[in-house]
N, C-alpha and C positions, 0 to 999 in steps of 0.2 A: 671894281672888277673891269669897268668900262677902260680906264686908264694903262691896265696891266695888257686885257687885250689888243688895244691903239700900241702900246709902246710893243709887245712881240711881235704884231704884223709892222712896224717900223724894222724891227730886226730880221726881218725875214727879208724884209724890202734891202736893206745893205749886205745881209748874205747875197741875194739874188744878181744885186751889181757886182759881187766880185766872183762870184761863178761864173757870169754871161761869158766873159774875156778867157773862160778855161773850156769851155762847153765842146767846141771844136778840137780842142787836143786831146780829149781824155774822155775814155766812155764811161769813166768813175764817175770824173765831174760832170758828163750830162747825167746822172742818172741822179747823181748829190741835187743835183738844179731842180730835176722834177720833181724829187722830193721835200723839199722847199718850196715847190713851185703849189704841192699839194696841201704843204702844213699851210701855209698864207692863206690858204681859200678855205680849209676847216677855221682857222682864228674870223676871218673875217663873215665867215657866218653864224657863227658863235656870238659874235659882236650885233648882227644885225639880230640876230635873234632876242639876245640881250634888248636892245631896244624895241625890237615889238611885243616881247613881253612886260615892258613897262607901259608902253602905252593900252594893252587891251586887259591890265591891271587897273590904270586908273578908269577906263570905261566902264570896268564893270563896278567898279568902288561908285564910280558917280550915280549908274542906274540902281534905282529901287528893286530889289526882292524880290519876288512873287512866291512867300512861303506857300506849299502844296500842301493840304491839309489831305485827313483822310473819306473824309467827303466827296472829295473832289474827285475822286476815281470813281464812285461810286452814281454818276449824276446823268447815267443813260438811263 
């Protein structure tokens, strides 16, 4: 998943260079730009997201449980 999203924000990234050089003549092309300019920033937080959910995956796999028994509510 990590790879597919790196390689689409790659592709947004070589869309982007070849818009910048149209941006100025066409108000198609700035708007094509922005919108590209919008997908690259949903992929790349898609991606970091991806990664902080693996890591506060393995945190909680490392800590211990604390099964809640029905006692436990009961102990005022």
């Amino acid at each position: 998943m990590e790879k597919k999203l790196t390689q689409q924000i790659k592709e947004k990234e070589i869309q982007l260079a070849k818009l910048k050089e149209h941006i100025e003549k066409s108000s198609i092309c700035s708007d094509l730009y922005n919108k590209v300019v919008l997908e690259k920033a949903i992929l790349k937080k898609e991606l970091e997201d991806l990664k902080k959910n693996k890591i506060v995956i393995n945190i909680k796999n490392f800590l211990p449980r604390k099964k809640t028994l029905i006692c436990d509510y009961f102990k005022k």
